[in-house]
C-alpha positions in Angstrom: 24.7 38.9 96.7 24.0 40.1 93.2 20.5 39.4 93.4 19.7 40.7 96.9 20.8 44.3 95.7 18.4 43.9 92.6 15.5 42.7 94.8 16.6 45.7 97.1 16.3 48.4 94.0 13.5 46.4 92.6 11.3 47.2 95.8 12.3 50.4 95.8 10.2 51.0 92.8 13.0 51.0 90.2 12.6 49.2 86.9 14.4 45.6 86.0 16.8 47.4 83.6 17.4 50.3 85.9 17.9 47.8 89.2 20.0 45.6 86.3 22.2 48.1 85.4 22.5 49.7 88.8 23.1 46.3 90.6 26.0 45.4 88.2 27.9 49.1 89.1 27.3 48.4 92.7 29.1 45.4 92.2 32.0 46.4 90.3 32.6 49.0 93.2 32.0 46.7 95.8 34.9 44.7 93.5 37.5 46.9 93.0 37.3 48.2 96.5 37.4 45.0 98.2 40.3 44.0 95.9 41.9 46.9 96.9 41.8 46.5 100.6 42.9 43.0 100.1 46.2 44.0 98.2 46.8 47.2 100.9 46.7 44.6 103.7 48.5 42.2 102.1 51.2 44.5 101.5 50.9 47.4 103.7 50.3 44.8 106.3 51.2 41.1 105.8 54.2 41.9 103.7 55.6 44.3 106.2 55.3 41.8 108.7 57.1 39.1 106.6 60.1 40.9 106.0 60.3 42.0 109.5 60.7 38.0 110.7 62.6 37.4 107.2 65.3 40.4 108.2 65.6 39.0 112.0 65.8 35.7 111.4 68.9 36.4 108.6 68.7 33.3 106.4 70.2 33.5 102.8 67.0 32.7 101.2 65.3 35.3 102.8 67.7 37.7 102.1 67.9 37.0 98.4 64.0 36.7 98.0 63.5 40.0 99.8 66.4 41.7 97.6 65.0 40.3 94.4 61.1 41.4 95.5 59.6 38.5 95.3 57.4 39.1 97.4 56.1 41.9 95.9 55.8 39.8 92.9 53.8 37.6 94.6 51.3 40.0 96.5 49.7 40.7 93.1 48.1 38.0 92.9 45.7 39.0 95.9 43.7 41.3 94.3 43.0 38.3 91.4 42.0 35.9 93.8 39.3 38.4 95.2 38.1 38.9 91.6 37.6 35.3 90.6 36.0 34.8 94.0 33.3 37.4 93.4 32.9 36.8 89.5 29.5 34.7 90.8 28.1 37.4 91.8 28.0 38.8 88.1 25.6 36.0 86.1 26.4 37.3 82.9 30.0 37.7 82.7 30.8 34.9 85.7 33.2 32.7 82.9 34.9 36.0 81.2 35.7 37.4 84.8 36.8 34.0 86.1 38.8 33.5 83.0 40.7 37.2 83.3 40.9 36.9 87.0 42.5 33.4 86.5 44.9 35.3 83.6 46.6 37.8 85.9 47.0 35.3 88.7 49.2 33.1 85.9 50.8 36.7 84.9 51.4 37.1 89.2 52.9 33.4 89.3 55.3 33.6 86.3 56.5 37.0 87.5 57.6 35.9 91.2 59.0 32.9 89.3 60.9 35.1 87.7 62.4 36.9 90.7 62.7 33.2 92.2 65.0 32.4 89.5 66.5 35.0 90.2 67.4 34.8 94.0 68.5 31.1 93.3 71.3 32.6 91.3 72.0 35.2 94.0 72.7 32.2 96.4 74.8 30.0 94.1 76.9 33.0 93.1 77.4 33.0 97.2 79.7 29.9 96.6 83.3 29.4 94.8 82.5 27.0 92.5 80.2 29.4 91.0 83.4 30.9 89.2 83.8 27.9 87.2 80.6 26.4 86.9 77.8 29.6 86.6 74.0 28.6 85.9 72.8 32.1 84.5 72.0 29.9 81.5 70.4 27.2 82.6 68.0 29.8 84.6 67.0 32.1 81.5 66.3 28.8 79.9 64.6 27.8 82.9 62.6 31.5 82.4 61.9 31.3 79.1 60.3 27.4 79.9 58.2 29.6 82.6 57.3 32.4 80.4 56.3 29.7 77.6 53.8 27.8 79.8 52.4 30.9 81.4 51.7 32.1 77.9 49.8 28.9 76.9 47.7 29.0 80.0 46.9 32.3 79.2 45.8 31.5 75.5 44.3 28.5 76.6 42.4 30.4 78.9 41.2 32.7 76.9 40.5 30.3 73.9 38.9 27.8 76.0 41.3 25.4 74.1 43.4 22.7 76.2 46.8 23.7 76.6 48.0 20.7 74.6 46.1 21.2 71.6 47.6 24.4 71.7 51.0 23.0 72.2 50.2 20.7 69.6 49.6 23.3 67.3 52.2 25.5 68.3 54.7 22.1 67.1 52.9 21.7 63.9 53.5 25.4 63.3 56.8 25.8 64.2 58.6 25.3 61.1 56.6 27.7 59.3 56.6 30.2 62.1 60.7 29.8 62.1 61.3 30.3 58.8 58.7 33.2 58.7 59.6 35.3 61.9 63.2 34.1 61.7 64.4 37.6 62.1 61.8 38.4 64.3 62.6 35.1 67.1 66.3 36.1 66.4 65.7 39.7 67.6 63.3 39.2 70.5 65.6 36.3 72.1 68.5 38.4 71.6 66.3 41.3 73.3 65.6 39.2 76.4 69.6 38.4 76.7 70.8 41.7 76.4 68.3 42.6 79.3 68.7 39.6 81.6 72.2 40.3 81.1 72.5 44.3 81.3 74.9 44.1 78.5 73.5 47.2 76.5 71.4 50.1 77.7 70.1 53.1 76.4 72.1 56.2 76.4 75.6 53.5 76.5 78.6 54.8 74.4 79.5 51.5 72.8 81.8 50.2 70.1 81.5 47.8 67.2 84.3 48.2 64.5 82.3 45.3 62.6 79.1 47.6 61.9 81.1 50.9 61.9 79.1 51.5 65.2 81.2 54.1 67.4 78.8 56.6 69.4 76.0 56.6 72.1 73.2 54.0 72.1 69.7 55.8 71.0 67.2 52.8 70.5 67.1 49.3 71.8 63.9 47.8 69.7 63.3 44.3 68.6 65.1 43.8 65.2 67.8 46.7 65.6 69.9 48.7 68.0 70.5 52.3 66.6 73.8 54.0 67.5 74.9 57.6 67.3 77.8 57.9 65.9 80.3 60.7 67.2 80.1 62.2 63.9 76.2 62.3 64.1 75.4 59.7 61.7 73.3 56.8 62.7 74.5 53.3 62.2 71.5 50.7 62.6 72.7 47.1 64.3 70.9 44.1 64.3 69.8 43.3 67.7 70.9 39.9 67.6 74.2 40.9 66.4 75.2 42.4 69.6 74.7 38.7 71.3 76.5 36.8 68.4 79.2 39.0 68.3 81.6 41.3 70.2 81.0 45.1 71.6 83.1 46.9 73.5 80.5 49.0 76.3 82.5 52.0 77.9 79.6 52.0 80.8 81.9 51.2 83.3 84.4 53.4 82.3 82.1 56.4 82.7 80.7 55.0 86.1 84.5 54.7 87.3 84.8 58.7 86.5 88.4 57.9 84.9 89.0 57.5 81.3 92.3 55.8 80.5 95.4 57.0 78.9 97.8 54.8 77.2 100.1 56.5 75.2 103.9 56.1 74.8 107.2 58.0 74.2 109.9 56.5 71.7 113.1 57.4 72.9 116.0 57.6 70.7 118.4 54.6 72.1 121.4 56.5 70.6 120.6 59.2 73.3 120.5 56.9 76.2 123.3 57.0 78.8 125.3 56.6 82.2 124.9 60.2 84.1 128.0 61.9 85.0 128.5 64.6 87.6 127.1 67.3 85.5 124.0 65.9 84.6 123.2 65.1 88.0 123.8 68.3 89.8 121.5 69.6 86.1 119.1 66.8 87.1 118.9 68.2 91.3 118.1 71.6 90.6 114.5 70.4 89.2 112.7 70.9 91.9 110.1 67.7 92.0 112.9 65.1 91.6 115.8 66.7 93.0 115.5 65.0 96.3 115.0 61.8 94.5 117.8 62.2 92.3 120.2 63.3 94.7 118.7 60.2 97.9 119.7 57.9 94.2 123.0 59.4 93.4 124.1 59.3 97.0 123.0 55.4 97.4 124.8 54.6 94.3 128.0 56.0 95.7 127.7 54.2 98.9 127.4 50.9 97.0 130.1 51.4 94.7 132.6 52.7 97.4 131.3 49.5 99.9 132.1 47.0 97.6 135.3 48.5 96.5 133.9 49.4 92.7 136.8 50.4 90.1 135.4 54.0 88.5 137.7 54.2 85.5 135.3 51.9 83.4 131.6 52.9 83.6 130.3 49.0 83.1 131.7 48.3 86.7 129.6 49.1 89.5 126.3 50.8 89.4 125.2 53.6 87.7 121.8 56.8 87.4 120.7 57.0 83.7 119.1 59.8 82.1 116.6 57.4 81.5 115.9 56.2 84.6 116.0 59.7 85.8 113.0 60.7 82.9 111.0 57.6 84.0 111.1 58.8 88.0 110.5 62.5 86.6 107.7 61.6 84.4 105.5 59.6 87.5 106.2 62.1 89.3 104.5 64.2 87.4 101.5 62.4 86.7 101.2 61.6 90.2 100.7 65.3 91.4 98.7 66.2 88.1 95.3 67.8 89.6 93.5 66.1 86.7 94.8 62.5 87.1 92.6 60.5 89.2 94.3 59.3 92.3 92.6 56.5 93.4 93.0 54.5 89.7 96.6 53.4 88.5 99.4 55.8 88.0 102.7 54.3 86.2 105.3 54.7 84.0 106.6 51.9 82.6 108.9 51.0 79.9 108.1 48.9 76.7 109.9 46.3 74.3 112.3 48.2 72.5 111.8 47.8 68.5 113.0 49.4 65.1 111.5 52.9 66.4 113.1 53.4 69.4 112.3 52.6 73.2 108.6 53.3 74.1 107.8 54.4 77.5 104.2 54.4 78.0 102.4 56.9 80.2 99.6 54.1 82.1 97.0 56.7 83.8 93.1 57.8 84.4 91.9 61.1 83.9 89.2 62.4 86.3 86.7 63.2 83.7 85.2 60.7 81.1 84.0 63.7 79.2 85.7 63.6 75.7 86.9 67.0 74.7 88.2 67.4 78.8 90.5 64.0 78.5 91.9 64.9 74.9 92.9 68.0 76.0 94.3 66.2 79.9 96.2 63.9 77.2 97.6 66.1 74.8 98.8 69.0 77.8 100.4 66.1 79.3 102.8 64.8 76.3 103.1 68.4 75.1 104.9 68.7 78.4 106.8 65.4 78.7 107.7 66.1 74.4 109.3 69.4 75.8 111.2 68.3 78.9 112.8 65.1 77.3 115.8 67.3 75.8 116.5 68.5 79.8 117.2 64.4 80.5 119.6 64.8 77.3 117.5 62.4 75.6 116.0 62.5 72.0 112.3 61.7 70.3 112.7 58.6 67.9 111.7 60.1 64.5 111.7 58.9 60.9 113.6 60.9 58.8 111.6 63.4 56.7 112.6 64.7 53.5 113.4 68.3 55.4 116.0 66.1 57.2 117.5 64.6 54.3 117.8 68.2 52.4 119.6 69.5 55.6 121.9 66.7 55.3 122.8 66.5 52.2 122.9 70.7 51.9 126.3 72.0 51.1 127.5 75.7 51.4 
């Protein structure tokens, strides 16, 4: 083909370098569009047919291959095959053509490999026993064996080497290579994991107490992860650190839109006790428990006068505690606050009691994740539940100061 369009120029009175150089620009337009129109039909056209008769005929492997675009993957190598078809009609760069086009259909292959891989763990997690027995591993190794022999085809290629000299090069080489790029092999494998796995990604607020690292994720590169520290300084991490060891990621809190609080009370055990009619009609007149306090109080005396309960000692029978009457107050409360998310977990629950007091921890999710928004959820909540406890006639555990001890031991 080359050569009739020469000839054609030739006769039309144009020099051999002119019809040279003009021939070989038809041809690399002829090329490119022609490549084009083979990759717009094969995915405008073919592929849109595919997944049509894939999405109808509702098979698990279709599903997963179209979900994981293998497809797509796959189309790219079209365009390559067009190339290396047409690289004769170029005399002087036939092999280099041949030798590129033959490059990206390798790049094409290893790539819908890749997404292969990838749909064959979407099916096996489809089953139960992929709980206990997963194959993510075995598949990034089975990657990594992909990418490996892609690349030496590639070189190879473009060498004109055979691939096992290569290989056998690469084996001589490798203890060297190791102890040179240690670093280097450390931080791009680590790189790869944290990918595959979406463990870490830019703009993440993670923590890792071991590296001092407590802020937003800046930079992901090859030998370190930089971290923004709320406090604006930068702490650097090895990349391969954050594989080898433990991070906390707060990712998924922020994607939840709740941010946890988890904070308890220590009640004063001296200040614990039975309620007696006083307290409870105090306890009623608060308005978002008094129907709950008074339902309690009314069931309490039913059971005791049913089974014939003597009154005179307080251990028989059963009784409301201030306590108990705190504990229904406080999730009340938290469960109409406006800024506590609803659909997350809303409790309060009551701890092991120890030498400072009896904790009762406040378990809820604010509907913000911003910082400054949930301290200030937090702190308006426990201001409030600090300042009602004396109401249940209950007292703050509190270490004795030395203003305590002065006010003690004061005489007039």
């Amino acid at each position: 083909m080359f050569q009739q369009i020469d000839r054609f120029f030739i006769v039309q009175g144009l020099s051999d370098k002119a019809s040279m150089n003009i021939s070989v620009a038809v041809m690399v337009i002829f090329t490119v569009i022609v490549s084009f129109l083979a990759y717009f039909i094969a995915e405008k056209i073919l592929l849109r047919i595919l997944k049509a008769i894939i999405s109808r005929s509702n098979t698990r492997w279709g599903d997963a291959l179209l979900r994981q675009k293998f497809f797509e993957r796959l189309v790219l190598i079209v365009p390559s095959f067009v190339i290396y078809g047409l690289s004769s009609s170029f005399p002087g760069g036939q092999d280099w053509i041949q030798r590129i086009a033959f490059c990206m259909i390798v790049i094409g292959v290893v790539l819908a490999l890749d997404r292969f891989l990838n749909a064959v763990n979407d099916i096996y997690n489809n089953y139960d026993i992929s709980d206990t027995r997963p194959i993510k591993g075995y598949l990034q190794v089975a990657k990594i064996i992909v990418y490996t022999i892609g690349l030496v085809l590639i070189v190879s290629e473009l060498t004109g080497r055979s691939p096992w000299f290569l290989l056998g090069s690469i084996g001589a080489a490798t203890a060297v290579l190791l102890l040179i790029f240690q670093n280097s092999i450390l931080g791009f494998v680590a790189s790869i994991q944290l990918t595959e796995n979406d463990m870490v990604r830019i703009g993440d607020w993670i923590e890792m107490p071991a590296h001092g690292a407590d802020g937003t994720v800046r930079e992901i590169s090859l030998h370190t992860v930089k971290v923004q520290n709320w406090d604006n300084t930068i702490t650097t991490v090895p990349t391969y650190a954050m594989v080898s060891e433990s991070f906390k990621n707060w990712r998924n809190m922020q994607e939840a839109g709740g941010r946890r609080i988890q904070r308890a009370i220590h009640i004063d055990m001296n200040s614990i006790r039975f309620c007696d009619e006083g307290m409870l009609e105090r306890y009623e007149r608060i308005q978002i428990i008094g129907e709950h306090v008074a339902e309690k109080a009314r069931n309490v005396s039913s059971y005791n006068t049913d089974n014939n309960i003597d009154a005179s000692s307080a251990v028989n029978g059963r009784h409301l505690t201030n306590l108990g009457i705190f504990r229904a107050y406080a999730e009340t409360y938290i469960k109409n606050h406006p800024k506590i998310k609803k659909s997350m977990t809303r409790m309060v629950r009551q701890l092991d009691p120890d030498e400072h007091g009896l904790p009762i921890e406040i378990y809820a999710f604010t509907d913000t994740t911003a910082w400054e928004e949930y301290e200030t959820i937090q702190s308006d909540i426990f201001d409030h539940m600090l300042a009602v406890l004396p109401e249940f006639d209950l007292r703050i555990f509190q270490s004795p100061s030395g203003h305590d001890l002065g006010d003690g031991c004061r005489t007039d």
